[in-house]
N, CA, C and O atoms as a GROMACS GRO file, in nm:
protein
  460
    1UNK      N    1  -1.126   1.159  -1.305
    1UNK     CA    2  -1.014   1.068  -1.324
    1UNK      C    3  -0.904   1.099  -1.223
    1UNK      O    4  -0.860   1.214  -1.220
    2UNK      N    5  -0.858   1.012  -1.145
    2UNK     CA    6  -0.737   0.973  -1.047
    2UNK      C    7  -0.650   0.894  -1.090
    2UNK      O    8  -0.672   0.776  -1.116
    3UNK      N    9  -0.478   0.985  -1.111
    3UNK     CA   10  -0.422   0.885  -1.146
    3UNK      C   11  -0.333   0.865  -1.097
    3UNK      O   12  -0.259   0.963  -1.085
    4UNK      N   13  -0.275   0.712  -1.031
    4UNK     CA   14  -0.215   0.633  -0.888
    4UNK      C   15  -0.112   0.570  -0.930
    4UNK      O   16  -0.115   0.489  -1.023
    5UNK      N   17   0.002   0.604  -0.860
    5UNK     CA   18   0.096   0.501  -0.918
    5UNK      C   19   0.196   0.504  -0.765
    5UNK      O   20   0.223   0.590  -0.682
    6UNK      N   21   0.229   0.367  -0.784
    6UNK     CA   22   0.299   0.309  -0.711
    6UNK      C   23   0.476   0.313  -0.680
    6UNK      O   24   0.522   0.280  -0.790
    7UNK      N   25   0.562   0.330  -0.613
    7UNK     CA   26   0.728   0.277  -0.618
    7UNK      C   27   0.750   0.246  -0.505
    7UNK      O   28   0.665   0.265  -0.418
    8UNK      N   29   0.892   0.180  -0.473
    8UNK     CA   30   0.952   0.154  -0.348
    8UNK      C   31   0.949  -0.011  -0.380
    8UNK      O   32   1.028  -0.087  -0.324
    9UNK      N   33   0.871  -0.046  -0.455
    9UNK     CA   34   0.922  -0.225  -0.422
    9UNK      C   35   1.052  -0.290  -0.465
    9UNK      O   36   1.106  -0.214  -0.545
   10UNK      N   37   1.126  -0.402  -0.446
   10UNK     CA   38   1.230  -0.422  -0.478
   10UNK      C   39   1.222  -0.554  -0.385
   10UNK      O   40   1.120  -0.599  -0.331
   11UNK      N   41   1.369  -0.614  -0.378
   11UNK     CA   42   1.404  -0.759  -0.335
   11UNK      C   43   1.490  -0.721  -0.217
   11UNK      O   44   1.597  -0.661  -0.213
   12UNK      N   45   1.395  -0.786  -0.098
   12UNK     CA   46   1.532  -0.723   0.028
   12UNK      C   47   1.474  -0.896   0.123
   12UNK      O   48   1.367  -0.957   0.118
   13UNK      N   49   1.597  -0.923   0.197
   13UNK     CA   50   1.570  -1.043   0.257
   13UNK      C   51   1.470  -1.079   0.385
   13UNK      O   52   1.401  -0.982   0.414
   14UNK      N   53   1.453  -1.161   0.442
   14UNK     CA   54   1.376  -1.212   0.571
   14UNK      C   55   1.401  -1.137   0.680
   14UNK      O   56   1.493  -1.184   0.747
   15UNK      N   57   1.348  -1.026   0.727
   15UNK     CA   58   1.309  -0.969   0.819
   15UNK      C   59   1.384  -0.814   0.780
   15UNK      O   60   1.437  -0.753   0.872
   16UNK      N   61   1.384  -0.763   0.660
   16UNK     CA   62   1.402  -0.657   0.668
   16UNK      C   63   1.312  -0.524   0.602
   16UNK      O   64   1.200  -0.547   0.556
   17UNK      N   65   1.340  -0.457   0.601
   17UNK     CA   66   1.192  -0.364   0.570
   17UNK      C   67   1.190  -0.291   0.397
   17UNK      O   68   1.281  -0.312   0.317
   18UNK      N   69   1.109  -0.236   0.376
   18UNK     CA   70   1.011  -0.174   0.289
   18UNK      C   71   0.976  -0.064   0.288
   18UNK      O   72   0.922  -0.039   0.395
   19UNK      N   73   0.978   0.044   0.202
   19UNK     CA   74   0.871   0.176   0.226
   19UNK      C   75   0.801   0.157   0.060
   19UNK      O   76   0.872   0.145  -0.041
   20UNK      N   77   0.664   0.158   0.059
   20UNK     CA   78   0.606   0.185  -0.055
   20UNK      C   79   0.572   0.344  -0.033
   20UNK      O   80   0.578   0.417   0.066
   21UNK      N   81   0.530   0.367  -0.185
   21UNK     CA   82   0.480   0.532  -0.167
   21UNK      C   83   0.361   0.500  -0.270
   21UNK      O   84   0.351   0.384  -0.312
   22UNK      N   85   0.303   0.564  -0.298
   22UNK     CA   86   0.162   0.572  -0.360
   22UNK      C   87   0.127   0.727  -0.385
   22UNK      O   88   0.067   0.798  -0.305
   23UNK      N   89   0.176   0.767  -0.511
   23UNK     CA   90   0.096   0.911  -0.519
   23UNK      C   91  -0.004   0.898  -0.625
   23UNK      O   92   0.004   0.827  -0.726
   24UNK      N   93  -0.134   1.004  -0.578
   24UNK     CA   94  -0.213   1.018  -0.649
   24UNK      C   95  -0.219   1.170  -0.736
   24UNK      O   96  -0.128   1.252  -0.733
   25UNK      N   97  -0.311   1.181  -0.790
   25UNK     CA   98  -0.366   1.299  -0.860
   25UNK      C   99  -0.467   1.358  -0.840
   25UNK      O  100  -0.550   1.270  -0.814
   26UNK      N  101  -0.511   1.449  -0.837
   26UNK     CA  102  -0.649   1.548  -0.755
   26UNK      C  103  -0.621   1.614  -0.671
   26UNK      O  104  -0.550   1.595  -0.573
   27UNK      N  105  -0.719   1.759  -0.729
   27UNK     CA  106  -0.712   1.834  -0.580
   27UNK      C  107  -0.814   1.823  -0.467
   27UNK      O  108  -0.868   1.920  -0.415
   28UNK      N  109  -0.841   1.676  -0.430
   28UNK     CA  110  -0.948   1.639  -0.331
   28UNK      C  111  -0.846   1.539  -0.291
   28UNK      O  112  -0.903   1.475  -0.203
   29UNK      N  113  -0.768   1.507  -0.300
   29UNK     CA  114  -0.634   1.421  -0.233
   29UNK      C  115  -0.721   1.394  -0.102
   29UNK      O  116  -0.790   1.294  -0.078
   30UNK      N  117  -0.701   1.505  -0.021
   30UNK     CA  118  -0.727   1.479   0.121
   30UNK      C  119  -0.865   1.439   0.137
   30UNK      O  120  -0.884   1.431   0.258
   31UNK      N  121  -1.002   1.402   0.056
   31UNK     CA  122  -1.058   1.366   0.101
   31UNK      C  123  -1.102   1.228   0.076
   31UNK      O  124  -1.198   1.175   0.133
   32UNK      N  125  -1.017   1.164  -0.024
   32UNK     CA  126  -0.979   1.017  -0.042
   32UNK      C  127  -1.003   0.940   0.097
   32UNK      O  128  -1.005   0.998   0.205
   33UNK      N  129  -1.018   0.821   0.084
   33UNK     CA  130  -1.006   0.666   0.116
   33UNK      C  131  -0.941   0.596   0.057
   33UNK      O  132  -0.987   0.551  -0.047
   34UNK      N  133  -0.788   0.554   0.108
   34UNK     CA  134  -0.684   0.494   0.052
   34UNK      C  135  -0.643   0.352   0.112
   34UNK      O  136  -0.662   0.330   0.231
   35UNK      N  137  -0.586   0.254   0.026
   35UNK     CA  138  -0.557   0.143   0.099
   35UNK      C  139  -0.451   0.079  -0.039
   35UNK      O  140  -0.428   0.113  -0.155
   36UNK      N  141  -0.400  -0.048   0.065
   36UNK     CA  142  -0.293  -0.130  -0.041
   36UNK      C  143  -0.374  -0.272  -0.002
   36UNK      O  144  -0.430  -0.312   0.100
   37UNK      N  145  -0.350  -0.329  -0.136
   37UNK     CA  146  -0.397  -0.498  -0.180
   37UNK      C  147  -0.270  -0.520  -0.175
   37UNK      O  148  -0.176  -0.441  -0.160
   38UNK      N  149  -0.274  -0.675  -0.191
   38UNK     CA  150  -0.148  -0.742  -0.261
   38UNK      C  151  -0.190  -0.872  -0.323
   38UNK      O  152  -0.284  -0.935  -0.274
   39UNK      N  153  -0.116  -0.920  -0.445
   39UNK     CA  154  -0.168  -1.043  -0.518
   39UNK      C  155  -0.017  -1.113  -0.523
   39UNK      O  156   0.090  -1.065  -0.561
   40UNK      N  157  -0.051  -1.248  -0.468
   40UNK     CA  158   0.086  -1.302  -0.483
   40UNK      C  159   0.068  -1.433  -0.581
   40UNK      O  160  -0.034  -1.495  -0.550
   41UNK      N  161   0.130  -1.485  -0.679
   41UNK     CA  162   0.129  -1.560  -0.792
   41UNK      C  163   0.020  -1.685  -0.763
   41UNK      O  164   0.025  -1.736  -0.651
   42UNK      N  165  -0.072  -1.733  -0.853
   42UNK     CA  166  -0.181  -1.807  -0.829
   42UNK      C  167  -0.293  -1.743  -0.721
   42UNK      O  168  -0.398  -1.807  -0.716
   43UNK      N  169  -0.288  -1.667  -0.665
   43UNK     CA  170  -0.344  -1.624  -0.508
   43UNK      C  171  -0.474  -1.501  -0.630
   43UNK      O  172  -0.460  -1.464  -0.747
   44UNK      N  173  -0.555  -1.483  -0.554
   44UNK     CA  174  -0.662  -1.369  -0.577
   44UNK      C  175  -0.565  -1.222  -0.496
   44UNK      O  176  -0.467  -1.248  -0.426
   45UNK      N  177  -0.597  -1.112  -0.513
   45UNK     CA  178  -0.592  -0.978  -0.500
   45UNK      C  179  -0.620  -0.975  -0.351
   45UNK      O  180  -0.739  -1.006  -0.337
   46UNK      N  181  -0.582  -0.959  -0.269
   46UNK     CA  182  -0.638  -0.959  -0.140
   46UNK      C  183  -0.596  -0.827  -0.063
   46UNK      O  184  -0.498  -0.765  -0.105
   47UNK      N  185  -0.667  -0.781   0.052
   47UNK     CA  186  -0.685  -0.629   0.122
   47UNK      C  187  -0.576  -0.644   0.204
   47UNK      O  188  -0.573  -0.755   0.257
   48UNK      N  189  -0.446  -0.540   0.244
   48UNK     CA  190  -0.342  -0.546   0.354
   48UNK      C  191  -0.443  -0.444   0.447
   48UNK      O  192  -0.507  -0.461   0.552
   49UNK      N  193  -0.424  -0.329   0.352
   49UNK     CA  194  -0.491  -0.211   0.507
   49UNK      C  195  -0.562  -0.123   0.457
   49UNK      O  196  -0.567  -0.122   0.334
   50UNK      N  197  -0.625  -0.039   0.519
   50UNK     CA  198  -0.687   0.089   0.481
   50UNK      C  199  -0.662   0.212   0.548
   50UNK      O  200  -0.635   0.193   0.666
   51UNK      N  201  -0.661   0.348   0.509
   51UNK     CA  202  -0.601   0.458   0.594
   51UNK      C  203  -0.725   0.558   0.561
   51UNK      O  204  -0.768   0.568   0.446
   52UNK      N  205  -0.786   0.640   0.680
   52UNK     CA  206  -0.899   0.733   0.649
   52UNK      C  207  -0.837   0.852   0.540
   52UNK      O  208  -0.723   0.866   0.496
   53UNK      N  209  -0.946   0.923   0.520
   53UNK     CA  210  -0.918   1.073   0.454
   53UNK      C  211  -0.754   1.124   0.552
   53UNK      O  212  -0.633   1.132   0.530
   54UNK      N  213  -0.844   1.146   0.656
   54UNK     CA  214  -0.786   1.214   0.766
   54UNK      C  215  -0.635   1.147   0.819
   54UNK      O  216  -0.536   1.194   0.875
   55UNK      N  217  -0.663   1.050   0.782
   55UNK     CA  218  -0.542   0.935   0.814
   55UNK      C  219  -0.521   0.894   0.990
   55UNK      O  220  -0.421   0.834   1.030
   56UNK      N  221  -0.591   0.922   1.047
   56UNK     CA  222  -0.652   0.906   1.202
   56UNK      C  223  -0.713   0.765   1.209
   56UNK      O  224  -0.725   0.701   1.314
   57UNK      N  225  -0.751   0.725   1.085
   57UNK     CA  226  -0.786   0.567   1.151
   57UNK      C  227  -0.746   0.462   1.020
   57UNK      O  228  -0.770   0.463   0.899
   58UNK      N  229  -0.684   0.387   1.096
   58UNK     CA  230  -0.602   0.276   0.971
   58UNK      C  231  -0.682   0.120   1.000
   58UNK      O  232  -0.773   0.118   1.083
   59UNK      N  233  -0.649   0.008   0.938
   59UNK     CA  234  -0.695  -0.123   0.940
   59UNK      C  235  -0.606  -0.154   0.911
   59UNK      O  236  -0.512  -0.085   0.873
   60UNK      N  237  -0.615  -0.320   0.924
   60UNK     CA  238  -0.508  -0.394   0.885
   60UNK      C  239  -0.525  -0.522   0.896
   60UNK      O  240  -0.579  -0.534   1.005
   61UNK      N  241  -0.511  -0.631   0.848
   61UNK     CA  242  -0.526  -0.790   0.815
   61UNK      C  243  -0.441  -0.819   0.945
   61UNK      O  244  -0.344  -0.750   0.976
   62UNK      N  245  -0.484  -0.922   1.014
   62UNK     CA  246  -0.404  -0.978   1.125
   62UNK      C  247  -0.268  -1.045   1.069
   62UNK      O  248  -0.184  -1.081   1.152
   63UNK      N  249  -0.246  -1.063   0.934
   63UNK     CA  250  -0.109  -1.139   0.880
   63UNK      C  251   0.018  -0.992   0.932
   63UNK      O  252   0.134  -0.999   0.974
   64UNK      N  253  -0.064  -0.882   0.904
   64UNK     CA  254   0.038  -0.768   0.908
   64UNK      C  255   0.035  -0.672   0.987
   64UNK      O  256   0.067  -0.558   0.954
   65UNK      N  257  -0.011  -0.712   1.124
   65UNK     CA  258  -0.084  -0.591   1.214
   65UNK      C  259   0.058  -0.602   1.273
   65UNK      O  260   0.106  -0.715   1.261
   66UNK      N  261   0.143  -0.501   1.342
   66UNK     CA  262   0.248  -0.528   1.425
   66UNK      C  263   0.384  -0.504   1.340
   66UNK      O  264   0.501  -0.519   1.374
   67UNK      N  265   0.327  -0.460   1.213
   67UNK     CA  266   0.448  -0.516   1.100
   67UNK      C  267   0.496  -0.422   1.036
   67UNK      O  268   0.605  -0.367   1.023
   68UNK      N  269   0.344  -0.408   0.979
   68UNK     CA  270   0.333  -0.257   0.859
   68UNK      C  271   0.226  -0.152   0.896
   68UNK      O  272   0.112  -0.165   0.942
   69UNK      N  273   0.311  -0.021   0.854
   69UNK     CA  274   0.240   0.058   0.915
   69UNK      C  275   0.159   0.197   0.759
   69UNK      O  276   0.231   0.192   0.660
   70UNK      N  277   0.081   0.262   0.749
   70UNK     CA  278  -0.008   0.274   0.681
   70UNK      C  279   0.015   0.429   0.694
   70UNK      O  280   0.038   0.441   0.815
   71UNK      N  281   0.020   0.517   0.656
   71UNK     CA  282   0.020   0.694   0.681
   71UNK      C  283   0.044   0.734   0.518
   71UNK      O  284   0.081   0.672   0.418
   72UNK      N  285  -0.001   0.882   0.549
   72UNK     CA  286  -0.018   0.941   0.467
   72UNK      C  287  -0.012   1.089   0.470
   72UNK      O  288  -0.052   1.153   0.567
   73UNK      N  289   0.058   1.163   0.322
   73UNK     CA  290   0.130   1.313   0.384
   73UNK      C  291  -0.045   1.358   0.247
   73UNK      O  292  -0.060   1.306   0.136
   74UNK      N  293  -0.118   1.437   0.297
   74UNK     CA  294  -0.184   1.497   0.241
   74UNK      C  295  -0.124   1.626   0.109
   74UNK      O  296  -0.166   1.656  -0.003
   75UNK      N  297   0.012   1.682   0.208
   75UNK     CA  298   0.044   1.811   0.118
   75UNK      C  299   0.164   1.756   0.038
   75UNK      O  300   0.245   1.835  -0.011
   76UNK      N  301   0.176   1.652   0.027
   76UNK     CA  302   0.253   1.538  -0.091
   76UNK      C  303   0.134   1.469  -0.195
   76UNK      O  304   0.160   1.437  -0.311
   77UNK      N  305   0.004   1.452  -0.134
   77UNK     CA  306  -0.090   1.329  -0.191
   77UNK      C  307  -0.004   1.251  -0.196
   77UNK      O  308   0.057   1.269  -0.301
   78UNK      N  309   0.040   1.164  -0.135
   78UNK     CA  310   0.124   1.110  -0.102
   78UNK      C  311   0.058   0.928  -0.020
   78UNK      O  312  -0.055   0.963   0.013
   79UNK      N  313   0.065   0.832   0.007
   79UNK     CA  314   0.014   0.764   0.055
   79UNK      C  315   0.138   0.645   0.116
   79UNK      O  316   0.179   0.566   0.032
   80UNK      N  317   0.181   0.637   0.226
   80UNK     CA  318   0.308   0.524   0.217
   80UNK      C  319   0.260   0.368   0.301
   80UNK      O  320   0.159   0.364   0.371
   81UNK      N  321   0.325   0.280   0.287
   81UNK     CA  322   0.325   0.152   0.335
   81UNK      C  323   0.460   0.138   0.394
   81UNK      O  324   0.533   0.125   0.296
   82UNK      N  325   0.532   0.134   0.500
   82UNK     CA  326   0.606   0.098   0.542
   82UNK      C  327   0.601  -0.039   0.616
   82UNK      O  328   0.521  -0.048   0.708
   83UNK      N  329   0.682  -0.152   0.582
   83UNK     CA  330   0.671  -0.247   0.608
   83UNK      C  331   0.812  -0.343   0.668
   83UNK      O  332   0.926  -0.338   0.624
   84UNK      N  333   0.769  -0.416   0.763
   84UNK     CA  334   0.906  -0.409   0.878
   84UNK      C  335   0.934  -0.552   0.876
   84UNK      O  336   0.857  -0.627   0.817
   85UNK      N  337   1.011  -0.585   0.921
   85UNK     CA  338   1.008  -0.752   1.003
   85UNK      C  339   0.960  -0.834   0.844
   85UNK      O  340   0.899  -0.938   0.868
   86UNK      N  341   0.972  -0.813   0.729
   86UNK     CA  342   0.938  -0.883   0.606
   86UNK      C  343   0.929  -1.057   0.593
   86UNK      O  344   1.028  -1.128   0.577
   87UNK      N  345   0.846  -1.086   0.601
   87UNK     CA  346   0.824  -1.269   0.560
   87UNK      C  347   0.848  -1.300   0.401
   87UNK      O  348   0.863  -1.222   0.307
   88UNK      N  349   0.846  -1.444   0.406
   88UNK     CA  350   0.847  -1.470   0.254
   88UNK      C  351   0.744  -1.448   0.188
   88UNK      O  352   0.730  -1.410   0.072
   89UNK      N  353   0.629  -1.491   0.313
   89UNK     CA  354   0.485  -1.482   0.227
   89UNK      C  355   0.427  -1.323   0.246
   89UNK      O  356   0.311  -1.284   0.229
   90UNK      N  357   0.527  -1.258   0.281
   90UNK     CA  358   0.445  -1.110   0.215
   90UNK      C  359   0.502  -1.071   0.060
   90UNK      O  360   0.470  -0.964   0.008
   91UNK      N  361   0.588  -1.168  -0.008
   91UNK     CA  362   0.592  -1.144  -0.118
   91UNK      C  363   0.453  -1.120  -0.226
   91UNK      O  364   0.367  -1.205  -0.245
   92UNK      N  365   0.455  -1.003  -0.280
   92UNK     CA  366   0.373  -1.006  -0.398
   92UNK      C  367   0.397  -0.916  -0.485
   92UNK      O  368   0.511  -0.884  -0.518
   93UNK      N  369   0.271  -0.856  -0.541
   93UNK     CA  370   0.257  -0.759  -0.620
   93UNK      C  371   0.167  -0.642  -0.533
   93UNK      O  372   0.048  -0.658  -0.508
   94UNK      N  373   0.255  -0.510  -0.488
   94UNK     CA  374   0.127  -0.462  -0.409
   94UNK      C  375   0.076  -0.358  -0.475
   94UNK      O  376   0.144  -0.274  -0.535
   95UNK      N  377  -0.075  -0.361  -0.464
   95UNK     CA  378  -0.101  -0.253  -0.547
   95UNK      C  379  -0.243  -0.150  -0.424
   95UNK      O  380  -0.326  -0.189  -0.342
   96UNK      N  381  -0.195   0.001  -0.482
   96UNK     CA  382  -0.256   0.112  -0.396
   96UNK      C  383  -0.371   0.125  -0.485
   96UNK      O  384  -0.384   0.098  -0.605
   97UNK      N  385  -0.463   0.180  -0.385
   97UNK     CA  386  -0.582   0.225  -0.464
   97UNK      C  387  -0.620   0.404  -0.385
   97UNK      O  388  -0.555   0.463  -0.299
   98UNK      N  389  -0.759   0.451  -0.466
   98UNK     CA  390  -0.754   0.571  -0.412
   98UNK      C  391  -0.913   0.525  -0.453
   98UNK      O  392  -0.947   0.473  -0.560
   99UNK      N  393  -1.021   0.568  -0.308
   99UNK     CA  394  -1.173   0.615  -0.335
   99UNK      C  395  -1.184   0.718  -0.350
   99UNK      O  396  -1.155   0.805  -0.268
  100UNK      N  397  -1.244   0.739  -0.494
  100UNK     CA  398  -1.266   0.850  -0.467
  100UNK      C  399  -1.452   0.881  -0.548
  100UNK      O  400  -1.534   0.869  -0.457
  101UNK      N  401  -1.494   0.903  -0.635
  101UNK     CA  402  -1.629   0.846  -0.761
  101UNK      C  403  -1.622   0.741  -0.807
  101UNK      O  404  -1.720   0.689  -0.860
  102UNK      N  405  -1.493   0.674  -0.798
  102UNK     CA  406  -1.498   0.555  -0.826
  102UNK      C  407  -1.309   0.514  -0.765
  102UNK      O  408  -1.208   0.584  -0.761
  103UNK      N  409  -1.341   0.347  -0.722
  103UNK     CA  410  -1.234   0.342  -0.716
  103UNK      C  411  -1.117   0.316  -0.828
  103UNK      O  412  -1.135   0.245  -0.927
  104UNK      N  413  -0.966   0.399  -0.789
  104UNK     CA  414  -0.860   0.364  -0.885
  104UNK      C  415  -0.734   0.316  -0.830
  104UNK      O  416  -0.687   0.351  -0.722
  105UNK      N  417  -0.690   0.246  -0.901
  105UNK     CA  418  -0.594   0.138  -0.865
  105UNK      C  419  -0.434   0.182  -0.935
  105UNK      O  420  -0.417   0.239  -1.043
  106UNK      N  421  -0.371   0.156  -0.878
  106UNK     CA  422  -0.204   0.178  -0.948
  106UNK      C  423  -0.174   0.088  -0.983
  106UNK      O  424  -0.255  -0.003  -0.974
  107UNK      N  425  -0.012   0.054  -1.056
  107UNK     CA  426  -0.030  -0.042  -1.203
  107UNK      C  427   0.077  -0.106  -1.079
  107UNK      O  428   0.181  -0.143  -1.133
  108UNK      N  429   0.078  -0.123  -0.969
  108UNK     CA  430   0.176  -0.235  -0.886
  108UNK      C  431   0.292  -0.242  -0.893
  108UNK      O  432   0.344  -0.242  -1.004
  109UNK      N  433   0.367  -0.250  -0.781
  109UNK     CA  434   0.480  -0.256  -0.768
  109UNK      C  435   0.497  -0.431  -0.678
  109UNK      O  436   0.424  -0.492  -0.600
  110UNK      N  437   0.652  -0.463  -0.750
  110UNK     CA  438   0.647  -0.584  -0.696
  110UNK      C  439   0.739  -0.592  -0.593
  110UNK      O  440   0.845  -0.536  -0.616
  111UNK      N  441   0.721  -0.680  -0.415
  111UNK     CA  442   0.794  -0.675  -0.368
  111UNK      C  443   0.827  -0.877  -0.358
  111UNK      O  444   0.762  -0.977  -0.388
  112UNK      N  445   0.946  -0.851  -0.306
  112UNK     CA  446   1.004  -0.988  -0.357
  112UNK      C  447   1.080  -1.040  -0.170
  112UNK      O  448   1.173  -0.962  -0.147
  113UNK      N  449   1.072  -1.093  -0.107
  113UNK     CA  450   1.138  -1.141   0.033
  113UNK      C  451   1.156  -1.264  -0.007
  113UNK      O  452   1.078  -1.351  -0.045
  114UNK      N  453   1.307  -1.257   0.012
  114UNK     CA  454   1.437  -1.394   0.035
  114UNK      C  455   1.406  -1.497   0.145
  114UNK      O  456   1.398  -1.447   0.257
  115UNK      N  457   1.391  -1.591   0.140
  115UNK     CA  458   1.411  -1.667   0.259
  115UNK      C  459   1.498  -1.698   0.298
  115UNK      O  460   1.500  -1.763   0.402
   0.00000   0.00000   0.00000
């Protein structure tokens, strides 16, 4: 059992930034596969990015490449989303997950951009 929880979301306007954090539980932290979804109202759950164990190789959806950036402090278990230049339509609900025997998900944090 891994258990994930999310903070940092809140209501900030059109083009300004974000830090999510994502901590998990376990002492295999560092050898996780971590990433953030986001679900925005009517919309399905959809993938922003992914960050290795190692945190040396990240992904990212072309909506948010350039934007948001993906890292992670191992000796925190720690996982962050920093997110820049904010649109309306990155409003959602974002939620972190952790691979680990199975994947686990955090209970979401909501972020909200003003137009």
């Amino acid at each position: 059992q891994v258990d994930v929880a999310e903070t940092g979301g809140g209501l900030v306007q059109t083009g300004g930034s974000l830090r999510l954090s994502c901590q998990a539980s376990g002492r295999m932290f560092n050898t996780y596969t971590m990433g953030w979804f986001r679900q925005a109202p009517g919309e399905e759950r959809a993938r922003v990015g992914t960050i290795s164990w190692s945190g040396d190789v990240t992904f990212y959806i072309d909506s948010v490449k350039g934007r948001f950036t993906i890292s992670r402090d191992n000796t925190k278990n720690t996982m962050y989303l920093q997110m820049d230049n904010l649109k309306h339509e990155d409003s959602a609900v974002y939620y972190c997950y952790v691979d680990s025997d199975h994947r686990y998900w955090g209970q979401g944090t909501q972020v909200t951009v003003s137009s």
